[in-house]
N, C-alpha and C positions, 0 to 999 in steps of 0.2 A: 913648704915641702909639697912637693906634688905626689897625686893621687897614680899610683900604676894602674888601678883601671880606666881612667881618665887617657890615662898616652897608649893602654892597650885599645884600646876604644877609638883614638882619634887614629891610629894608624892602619885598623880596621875599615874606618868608613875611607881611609883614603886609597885603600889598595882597592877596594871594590870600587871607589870611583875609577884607577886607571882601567881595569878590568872592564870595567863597563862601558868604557868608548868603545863606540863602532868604530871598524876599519875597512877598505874599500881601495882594491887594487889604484895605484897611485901612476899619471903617467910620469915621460921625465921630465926635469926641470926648462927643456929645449921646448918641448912641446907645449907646455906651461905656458911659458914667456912667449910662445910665435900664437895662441889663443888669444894674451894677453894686449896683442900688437894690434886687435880689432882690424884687418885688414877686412876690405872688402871686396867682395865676388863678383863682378857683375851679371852673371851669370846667376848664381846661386843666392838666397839667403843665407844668413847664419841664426840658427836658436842659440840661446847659452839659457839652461836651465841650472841657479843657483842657489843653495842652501848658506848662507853666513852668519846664521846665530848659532849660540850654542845649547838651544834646547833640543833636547830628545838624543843626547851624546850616545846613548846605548842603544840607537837606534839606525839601522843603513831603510833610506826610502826606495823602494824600486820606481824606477821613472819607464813609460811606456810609451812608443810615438806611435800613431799609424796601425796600432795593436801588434807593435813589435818590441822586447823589451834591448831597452839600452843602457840599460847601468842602474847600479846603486849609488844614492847619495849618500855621505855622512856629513856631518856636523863640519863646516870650513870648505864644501868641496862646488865645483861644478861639473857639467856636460856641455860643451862645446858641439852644435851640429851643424854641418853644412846639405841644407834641403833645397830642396827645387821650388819652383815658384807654386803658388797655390795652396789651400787651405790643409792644414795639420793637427793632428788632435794628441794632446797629452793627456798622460793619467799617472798622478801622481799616486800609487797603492800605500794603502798603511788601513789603520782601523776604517779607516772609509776608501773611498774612488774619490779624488780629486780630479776633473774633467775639465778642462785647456782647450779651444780651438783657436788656432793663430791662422789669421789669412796673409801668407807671408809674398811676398815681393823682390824681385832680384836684386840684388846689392845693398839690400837693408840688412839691420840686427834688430833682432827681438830681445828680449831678458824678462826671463821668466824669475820669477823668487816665489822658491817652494819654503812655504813654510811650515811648523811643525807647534802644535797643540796638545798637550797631553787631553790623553781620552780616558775613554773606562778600561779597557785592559790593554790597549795599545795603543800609540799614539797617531794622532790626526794630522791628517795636513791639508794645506790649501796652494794652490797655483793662482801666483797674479802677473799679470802683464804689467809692465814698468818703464818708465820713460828709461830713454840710453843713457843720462845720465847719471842717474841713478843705480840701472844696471851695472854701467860700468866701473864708478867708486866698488860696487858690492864684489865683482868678479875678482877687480885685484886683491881683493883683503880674502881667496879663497883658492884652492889647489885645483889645479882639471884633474880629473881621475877619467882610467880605459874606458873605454867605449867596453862593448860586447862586439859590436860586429864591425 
């Protein structure tokens, strides 16, 4: 026979689990897929800064380039950018400054993976640069989400 405080309990931690994911304007599935297609610029670089673990779900990361901010991350998601040649500095905000500079090149990709560390009252994160193909296994298995500008 089971316990009713036991299934009031378990259904409890689960609703405040979905409650607790972050969300973060999502683009559409077209824009997804033409990110996903790694084309290259010759012209321009591409960053892709990506988040695909699932820690810190109740939490969205602001990512900053240049000291302009570009989006929130959550849990599964990227930012896709296309920059011009020459050095760029990221900041990953959360309980600390996580600090990126990528000296980027024309018709390269970069892949960044922001990652996420519980801290003392909010959580941590760190920026690593990452070979392409690793970057790019991590990008598929995650969603682009809007830019800001």
């Amino acid at each position: 026979m089971s316990n009713p405080f036991r299934c009031a309990a378990a259904l409890l931690a689960t609703l405040l689990l979905c409650a607790g994911c972050a969300s973060v304007r999502m683009a559409s599935t077209e824009r997804d897929a033409d990110a996903k297609a790694f084309r290259i610029d010759g012209k321009n670089a591409t960053i892709y800064v990506y988040r695909h673990e699932t820690k810190g779900a109740a939490s969205t990361l602001p990512v900053i380039m240049d000291g302009r901010k570009i989006g929130d991350t959550a849990v599964k998601t990227f930012i896709r950018l296309e920059v011009t040649p020459g050095e760029h500095t990221l900041v990953s905000r959360a309980e600390n400054d996580a600090v990126l500079s990528v000296r980027a090149d024309a018709g390269k990709h970069y892949f960044i993976w922001q990652q996420v560390h519980a801290g003392m009252s909010a959580p941590r994160s760190m920026l690593s640069l990452v070979d392409e193909a690793t970057g790019m296994k991590a990008v598929q298995e995650c969603a682009l989400i809007e830019q800001w500008f």
